[in-house]
RODREN-580966 format. One record per residue: residue number from 0; residue in three letters; x, y, z of N, C-alpha, C, O in turn. Coordinates in pm, whole numbers, plus 50000, padded with zeros to 5 digits. Layout:
BEGIN
+-----+-----+-------+--------+-------+--------+---------+-------+-------+--------+-------+-------+--------+-------+
!   i !  aa ! neast ! nnorth !   nup ! caeast ! canorth !  caup ! ceast ! cnorth !   cup ! oeast ! onorth !   oup !
+-----+-----+-------+--------+-------+--------+---------+-------+-------+--------+-------+-------+--------+-------+
! NUM ! ALA !     X !      Y !     Z !      X !       Y !     Z !     X !      Y !     Z !     X !      Y !     Z !
...
+-----+-----+-------+--------+-------+--------+---------+-------+-------+--------+-------+-------+--------+-------+
end
This chain:
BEGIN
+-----+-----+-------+--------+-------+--------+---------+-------+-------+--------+-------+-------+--------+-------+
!   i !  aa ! neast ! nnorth !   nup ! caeast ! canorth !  caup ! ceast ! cnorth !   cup ! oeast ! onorth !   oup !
+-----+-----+-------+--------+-------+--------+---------+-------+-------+--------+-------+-------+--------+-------+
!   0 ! UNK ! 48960 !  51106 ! 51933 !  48998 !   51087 ! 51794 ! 49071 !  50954 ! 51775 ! 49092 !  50893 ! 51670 !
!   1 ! UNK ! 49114 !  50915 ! 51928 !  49241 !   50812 ! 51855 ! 49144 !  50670 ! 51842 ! 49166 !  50582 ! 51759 !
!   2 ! UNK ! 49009 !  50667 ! 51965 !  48887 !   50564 ! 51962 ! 48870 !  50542 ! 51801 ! 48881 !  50432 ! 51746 !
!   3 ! UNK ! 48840 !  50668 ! 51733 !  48810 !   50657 ! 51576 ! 48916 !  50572 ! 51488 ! 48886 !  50467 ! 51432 !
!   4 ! UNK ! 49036 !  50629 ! 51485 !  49121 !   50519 ! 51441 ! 49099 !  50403 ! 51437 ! 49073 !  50326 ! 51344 !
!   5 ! UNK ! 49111 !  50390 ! 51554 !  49104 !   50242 ! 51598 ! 49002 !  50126 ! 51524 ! 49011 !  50021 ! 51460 !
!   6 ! UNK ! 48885 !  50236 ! 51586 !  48755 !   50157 ! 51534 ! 48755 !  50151 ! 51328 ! 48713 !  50059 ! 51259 !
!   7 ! UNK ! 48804 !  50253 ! 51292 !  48832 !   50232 ! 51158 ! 48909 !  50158 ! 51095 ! 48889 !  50118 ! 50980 !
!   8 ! UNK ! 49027 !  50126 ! 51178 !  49155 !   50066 ! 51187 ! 49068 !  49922 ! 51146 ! 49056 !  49883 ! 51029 !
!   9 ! UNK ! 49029 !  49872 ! 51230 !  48952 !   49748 ! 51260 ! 48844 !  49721 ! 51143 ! 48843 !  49631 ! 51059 !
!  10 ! UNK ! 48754 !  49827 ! 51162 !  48672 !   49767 ! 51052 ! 48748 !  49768 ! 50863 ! 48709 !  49710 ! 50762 !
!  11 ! UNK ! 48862 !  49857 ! 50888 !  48935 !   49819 ! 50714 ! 48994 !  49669 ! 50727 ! 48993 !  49595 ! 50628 !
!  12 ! UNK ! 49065 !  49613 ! 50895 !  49177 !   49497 ! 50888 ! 49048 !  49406 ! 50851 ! 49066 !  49321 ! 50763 !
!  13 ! UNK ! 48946 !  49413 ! 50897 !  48810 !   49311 ! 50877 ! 48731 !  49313 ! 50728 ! 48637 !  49238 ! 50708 !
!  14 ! UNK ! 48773 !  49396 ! 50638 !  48717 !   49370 ! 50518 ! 48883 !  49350 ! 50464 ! 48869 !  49288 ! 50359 !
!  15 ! UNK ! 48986 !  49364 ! 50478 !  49097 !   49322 ! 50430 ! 49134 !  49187 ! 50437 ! 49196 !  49119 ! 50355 !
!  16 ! UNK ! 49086 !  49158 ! 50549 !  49030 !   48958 ! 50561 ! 48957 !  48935 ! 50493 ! 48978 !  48835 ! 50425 !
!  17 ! UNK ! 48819 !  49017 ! 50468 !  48765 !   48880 ! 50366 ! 48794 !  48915 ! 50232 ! 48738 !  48853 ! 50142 !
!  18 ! UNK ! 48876 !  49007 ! 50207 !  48917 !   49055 ! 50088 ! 48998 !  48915 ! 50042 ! 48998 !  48896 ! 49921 !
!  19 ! UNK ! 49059 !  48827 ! 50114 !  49137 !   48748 ! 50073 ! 49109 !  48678 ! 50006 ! 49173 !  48652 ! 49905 !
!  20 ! UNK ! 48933 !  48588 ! 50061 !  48784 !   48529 ! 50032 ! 48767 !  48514 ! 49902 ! 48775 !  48426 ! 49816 !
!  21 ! UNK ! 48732 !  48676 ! 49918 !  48617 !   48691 ! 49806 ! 48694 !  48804 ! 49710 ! 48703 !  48917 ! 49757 !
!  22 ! UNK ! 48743 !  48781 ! 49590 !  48781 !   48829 ! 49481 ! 48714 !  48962 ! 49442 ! 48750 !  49047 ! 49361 !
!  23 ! UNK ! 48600 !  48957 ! 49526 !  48515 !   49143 ! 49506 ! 48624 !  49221 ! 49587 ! 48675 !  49309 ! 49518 !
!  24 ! UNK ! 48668 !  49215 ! 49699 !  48678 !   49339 ! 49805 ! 48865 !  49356 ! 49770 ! 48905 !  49240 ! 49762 !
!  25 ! UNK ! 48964 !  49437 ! 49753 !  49091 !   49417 ! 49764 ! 49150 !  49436 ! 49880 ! 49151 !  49524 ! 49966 !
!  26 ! UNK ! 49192 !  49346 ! 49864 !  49312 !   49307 ! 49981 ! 49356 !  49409 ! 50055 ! 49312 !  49466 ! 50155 !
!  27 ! UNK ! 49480 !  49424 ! 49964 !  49620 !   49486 ! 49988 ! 49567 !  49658 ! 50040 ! 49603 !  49712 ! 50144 !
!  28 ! UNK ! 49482 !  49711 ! 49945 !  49464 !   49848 ! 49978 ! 49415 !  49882 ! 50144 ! 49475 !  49963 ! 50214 !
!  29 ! UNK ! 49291 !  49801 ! 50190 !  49261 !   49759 ! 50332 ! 49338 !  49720 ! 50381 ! 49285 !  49694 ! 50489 !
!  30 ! UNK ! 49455 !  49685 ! 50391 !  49517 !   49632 ! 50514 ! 49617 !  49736 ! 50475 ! 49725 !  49677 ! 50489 !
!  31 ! UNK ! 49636 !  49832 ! 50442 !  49714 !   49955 ! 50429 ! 49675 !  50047 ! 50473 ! 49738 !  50104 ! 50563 !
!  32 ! UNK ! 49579 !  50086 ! 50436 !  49499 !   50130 ! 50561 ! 49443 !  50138 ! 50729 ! 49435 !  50227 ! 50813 !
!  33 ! UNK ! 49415 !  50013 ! 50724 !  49426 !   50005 ! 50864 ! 49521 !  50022 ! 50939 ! 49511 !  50067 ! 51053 !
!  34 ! UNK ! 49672 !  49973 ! 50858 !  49820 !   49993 ! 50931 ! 49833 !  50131 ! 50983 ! 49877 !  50178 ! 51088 !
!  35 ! UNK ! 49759 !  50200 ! 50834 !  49817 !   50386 ! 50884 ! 49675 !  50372 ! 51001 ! 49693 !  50355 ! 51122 !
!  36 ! UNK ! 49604 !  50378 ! 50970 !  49456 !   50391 ! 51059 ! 49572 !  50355 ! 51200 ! 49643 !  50444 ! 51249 !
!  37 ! UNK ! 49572 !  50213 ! 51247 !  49662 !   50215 ! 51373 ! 49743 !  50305 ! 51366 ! 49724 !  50412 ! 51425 !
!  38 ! UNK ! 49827 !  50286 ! 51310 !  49930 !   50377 ! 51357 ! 49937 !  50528 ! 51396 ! 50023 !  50572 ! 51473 !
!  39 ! UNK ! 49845 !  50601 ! 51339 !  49764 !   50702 ! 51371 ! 49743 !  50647 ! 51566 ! 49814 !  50677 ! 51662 !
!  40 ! UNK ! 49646 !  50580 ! 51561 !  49584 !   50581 ! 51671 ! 49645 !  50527 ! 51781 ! 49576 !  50482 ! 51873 !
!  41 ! UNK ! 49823 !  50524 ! 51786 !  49924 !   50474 ! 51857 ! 50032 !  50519 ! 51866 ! 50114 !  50479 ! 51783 !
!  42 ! UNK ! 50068 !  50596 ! 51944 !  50253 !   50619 ! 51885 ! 50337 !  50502 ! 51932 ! 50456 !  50516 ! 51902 !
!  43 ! UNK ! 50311 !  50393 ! 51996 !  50377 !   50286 ! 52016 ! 50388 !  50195 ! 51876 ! 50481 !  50142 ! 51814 !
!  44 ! UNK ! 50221 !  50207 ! 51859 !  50268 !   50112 ! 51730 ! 50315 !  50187 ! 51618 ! 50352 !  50134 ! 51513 !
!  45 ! UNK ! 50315 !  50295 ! 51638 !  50357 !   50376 ! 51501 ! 50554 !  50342 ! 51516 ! 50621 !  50300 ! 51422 !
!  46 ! UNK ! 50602 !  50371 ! 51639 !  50703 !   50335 ! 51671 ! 50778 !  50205 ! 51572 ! 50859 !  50203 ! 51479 !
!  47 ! UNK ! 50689 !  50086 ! 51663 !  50738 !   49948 ! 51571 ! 50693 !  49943 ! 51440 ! 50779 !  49913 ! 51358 !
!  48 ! UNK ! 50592 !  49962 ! 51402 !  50603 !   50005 ! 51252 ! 50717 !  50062 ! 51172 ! 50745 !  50022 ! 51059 !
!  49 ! UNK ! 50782 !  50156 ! 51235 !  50883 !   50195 ! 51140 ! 51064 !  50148 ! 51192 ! 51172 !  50184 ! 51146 !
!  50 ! UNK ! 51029 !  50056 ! 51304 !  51128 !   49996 ! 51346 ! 51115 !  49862 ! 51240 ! 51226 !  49836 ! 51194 !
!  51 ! UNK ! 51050 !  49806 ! 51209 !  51025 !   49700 ! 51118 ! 51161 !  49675 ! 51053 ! 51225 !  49780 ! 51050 !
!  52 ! UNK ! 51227 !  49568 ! 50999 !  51321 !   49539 ! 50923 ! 51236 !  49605 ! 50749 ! 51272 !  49699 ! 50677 !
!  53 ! UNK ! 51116 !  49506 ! 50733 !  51066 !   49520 ! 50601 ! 51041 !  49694 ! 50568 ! 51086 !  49748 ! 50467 !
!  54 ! UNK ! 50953 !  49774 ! 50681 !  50979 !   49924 ! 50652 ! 51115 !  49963 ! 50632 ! 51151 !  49997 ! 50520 !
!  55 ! UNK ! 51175 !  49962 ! 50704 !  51326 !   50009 ! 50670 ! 51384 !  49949 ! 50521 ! 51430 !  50010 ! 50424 !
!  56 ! UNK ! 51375 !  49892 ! 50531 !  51438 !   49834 ! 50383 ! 51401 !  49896 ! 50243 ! 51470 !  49925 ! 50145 !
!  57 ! UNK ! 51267 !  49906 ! 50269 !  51199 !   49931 ! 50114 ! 51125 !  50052 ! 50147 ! 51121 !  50137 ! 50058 !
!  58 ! UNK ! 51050 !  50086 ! 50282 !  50966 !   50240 ! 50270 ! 51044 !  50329 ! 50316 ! 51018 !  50430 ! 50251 !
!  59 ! UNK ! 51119 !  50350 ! 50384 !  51149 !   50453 ! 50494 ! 51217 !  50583 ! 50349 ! 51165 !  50687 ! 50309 !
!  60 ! UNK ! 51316 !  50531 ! 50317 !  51407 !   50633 ! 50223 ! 51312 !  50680 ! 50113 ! 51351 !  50790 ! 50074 !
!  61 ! UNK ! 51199 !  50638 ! 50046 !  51098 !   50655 ! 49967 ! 50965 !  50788 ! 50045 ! 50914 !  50890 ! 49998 !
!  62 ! UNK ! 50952 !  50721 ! 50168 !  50846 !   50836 ! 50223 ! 50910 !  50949 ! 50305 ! 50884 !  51069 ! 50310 !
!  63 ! UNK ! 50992 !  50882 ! 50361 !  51121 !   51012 ! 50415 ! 51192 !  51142 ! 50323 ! 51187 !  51261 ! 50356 !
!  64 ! UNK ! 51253 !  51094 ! 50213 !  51358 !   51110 ! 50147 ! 51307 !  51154 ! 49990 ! 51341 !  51249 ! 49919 !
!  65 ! UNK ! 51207 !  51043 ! 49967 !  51154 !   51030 ! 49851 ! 51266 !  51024 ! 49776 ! 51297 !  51125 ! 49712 !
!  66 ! UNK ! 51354 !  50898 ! 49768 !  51506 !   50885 ! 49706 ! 51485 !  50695 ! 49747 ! 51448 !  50628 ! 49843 !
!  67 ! UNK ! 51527 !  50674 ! 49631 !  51542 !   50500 ! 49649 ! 51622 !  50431 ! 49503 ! 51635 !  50483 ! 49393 !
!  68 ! UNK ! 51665 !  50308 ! 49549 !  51782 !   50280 ! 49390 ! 51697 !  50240 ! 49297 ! 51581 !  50206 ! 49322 !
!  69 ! UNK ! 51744 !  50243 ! 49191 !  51686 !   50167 ! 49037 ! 51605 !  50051 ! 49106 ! 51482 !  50045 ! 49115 !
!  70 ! UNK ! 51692 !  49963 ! 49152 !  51609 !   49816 ! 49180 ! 51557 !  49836 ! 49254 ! 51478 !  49742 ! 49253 !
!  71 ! UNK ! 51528 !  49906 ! 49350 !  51411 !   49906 ! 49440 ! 51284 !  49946 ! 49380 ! 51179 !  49887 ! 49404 !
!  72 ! UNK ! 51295 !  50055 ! 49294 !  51172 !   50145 ! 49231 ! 51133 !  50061 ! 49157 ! 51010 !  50059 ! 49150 !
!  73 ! UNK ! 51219 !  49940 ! 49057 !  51199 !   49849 ! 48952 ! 51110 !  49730 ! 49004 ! 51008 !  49682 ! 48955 !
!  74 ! UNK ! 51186 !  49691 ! 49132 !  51088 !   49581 ! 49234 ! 50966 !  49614 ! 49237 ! 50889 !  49526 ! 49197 !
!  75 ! UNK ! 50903 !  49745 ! 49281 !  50774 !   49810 ! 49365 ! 50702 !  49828 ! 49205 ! 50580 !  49820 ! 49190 !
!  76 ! UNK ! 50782 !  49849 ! 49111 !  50657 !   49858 ! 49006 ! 50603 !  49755 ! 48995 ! 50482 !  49735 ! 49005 !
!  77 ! UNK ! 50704 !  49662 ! 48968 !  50653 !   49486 ! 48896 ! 50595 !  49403 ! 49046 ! 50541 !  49295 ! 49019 !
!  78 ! UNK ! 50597 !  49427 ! 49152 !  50515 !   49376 ! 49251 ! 50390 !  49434 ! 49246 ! 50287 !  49367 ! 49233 !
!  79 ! UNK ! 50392 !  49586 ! 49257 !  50251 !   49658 ! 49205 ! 50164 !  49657 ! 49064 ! 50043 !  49677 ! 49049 !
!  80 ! UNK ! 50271 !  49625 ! 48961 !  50197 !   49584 ! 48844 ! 50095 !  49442 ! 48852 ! 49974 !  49435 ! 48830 !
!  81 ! UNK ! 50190 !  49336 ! 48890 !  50142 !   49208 ! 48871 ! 50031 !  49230 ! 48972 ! 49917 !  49248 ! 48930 !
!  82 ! UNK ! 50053 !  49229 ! 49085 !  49926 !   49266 ! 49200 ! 49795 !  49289 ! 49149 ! 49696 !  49220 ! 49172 !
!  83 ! UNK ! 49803 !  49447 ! 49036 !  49699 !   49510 ! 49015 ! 49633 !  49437 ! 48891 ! 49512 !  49432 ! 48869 !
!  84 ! UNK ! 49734 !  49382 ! 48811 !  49644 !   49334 ! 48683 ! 49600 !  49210 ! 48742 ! 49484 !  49180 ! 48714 !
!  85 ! UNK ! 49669 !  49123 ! 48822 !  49583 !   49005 ! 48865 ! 49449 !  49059 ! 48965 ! 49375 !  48961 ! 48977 !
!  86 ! UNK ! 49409 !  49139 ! 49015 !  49323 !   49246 ! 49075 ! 49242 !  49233 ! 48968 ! 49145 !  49157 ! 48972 !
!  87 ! UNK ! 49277 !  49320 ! 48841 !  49201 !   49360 ! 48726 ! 49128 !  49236 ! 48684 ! 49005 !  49238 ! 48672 !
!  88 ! UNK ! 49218 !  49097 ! 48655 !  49178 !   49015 ! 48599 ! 49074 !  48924 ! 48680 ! 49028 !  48826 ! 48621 !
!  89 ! UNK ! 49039 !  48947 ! 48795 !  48973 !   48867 ! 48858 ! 48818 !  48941 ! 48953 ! 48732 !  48892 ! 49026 !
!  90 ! UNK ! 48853 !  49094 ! 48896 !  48741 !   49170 ! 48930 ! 48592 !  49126 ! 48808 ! 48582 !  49092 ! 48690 !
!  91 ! UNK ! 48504 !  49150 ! 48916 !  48436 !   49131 ! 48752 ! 48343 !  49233 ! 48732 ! 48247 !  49216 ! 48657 !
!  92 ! UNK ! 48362 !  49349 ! 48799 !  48258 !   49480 ! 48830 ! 48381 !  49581 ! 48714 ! 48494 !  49602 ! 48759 !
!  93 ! UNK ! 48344 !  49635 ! 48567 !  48435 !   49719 ! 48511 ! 48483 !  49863 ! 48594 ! 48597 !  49909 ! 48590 !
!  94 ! UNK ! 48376 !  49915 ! 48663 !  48396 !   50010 ! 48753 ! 48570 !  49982 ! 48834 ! 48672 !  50051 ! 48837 !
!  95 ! UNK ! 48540 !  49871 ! 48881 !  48627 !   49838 ! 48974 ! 48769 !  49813 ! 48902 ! 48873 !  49852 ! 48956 !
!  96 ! UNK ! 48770 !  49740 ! 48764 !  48895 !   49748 ! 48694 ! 48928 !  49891 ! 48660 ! 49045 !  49924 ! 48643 !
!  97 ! UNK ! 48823 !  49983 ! 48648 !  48876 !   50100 ! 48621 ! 48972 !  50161 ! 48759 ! 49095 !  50158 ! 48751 !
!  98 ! UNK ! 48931 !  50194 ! 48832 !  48935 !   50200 ! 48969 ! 49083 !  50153 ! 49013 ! 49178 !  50222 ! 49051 !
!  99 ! UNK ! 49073 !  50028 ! 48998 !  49224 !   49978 ! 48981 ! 49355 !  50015 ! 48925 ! 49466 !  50028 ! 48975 !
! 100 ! UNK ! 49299 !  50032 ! 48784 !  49392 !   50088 ! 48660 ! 49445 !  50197 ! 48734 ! 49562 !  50212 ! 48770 !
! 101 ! UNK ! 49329 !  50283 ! 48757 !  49383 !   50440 ! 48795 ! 49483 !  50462 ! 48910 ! 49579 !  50539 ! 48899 !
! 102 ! UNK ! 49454 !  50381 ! 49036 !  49551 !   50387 ! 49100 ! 49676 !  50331 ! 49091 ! 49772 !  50371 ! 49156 !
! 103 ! UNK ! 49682 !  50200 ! 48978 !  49803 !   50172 ! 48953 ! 49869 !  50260 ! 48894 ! 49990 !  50275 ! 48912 !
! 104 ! UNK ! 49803 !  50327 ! 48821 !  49845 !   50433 ! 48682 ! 49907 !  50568 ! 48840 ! 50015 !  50625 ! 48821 !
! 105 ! UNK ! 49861 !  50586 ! 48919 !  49890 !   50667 ! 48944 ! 50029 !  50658 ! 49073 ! 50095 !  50747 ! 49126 !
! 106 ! UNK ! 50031 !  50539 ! 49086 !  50175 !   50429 ! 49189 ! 50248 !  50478 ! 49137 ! 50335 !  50550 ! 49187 !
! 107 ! UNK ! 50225 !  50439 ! 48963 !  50331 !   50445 ! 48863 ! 50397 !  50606 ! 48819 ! 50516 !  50633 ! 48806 !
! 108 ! UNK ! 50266 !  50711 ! 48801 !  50366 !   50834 ! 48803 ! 50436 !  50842 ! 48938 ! 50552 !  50810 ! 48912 !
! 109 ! UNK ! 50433 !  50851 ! 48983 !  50460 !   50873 ! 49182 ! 50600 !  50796 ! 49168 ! 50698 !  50857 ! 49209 !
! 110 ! UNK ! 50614 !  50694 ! 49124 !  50777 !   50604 ! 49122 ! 50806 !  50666 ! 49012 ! 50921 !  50710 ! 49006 !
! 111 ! UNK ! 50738 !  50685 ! 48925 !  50830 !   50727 ! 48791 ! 50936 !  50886 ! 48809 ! 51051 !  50929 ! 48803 !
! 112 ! UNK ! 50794 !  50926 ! 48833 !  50818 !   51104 ! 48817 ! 50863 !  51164 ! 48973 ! 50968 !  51227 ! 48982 !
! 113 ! UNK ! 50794 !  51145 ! 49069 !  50812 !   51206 ! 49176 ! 50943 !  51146 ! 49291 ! 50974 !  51212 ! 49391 !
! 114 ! UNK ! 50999 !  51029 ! 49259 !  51053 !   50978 ! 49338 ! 51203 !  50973 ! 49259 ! 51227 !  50921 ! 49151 !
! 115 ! UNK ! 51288 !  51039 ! 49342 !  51486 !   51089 ! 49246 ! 51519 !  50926 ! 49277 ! 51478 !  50861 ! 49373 !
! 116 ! UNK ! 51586 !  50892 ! 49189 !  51700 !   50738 ! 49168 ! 51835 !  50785 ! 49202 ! 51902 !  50872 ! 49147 !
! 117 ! UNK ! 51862 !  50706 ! 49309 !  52029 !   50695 ! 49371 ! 52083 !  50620 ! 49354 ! 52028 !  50512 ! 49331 !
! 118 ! UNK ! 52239 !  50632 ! 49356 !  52283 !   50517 ! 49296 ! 52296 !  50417 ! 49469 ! 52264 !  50462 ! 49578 !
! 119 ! UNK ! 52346 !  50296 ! 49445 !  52376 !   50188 ! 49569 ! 52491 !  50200 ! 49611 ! 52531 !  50128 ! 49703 !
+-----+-----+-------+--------+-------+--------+---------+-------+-------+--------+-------+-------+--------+-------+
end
């Protein structure tokens, strides 16, 4: 099972490269994938993955906890907003802006609704 990872791992980090390219394929979602894909298929790297400075900072208390401050939740929208509409704006398949929308639309209940605000 963990061969599968791997090999999946790989072929998402390889369309997440040319996602960079070519304005058809997105980026960001593929190389998110592949991270979990590895990490799945490693407990070493799953290890440094969540040893990371950048995980700790911004994911850990969110996927752990599902608890994070105002400005953090405020950051992750407007990084995920701008992301997705420049996404939107440069797709040129409507399918695919739809596609987009929806998962932003759905980032957005997930920070809005599902995730409690603490104070700092």
């Amino acid at each position: 099972m963990k061969i599968l990872f791997i090999i999946f791992g790989i072929i998402s980090f390889i369309l997440g490269a040319i996602g960079v390219v070519l304005p058809i394929l997105p980026t960001t979602p593929f190389l998110l994938l592949s991270a979990f894909l590895f990490s799945k298929s490693s407990d070493r790297f799953h290890e440094y993955l969540i040893q990371t400075k950048l995980y700790q900072k911004y994911i850990n208390e969110m996927v752990i906890e599902r608890k994070t401050t105002k400005k953090k939740r405020n950051q992750s929208l407007f990084t995920v907003t701008l992301i997705f509409l420049i996404a939107v704006m440069i797709t040129p398949v409507w399918i695919g802006k739809i596609c987009l929308l929806m998962v932003m639309s759905i980032h957005h209940f997930i920070m809005l609704k599902k995730v409690e605000i603490i104070n700092e």
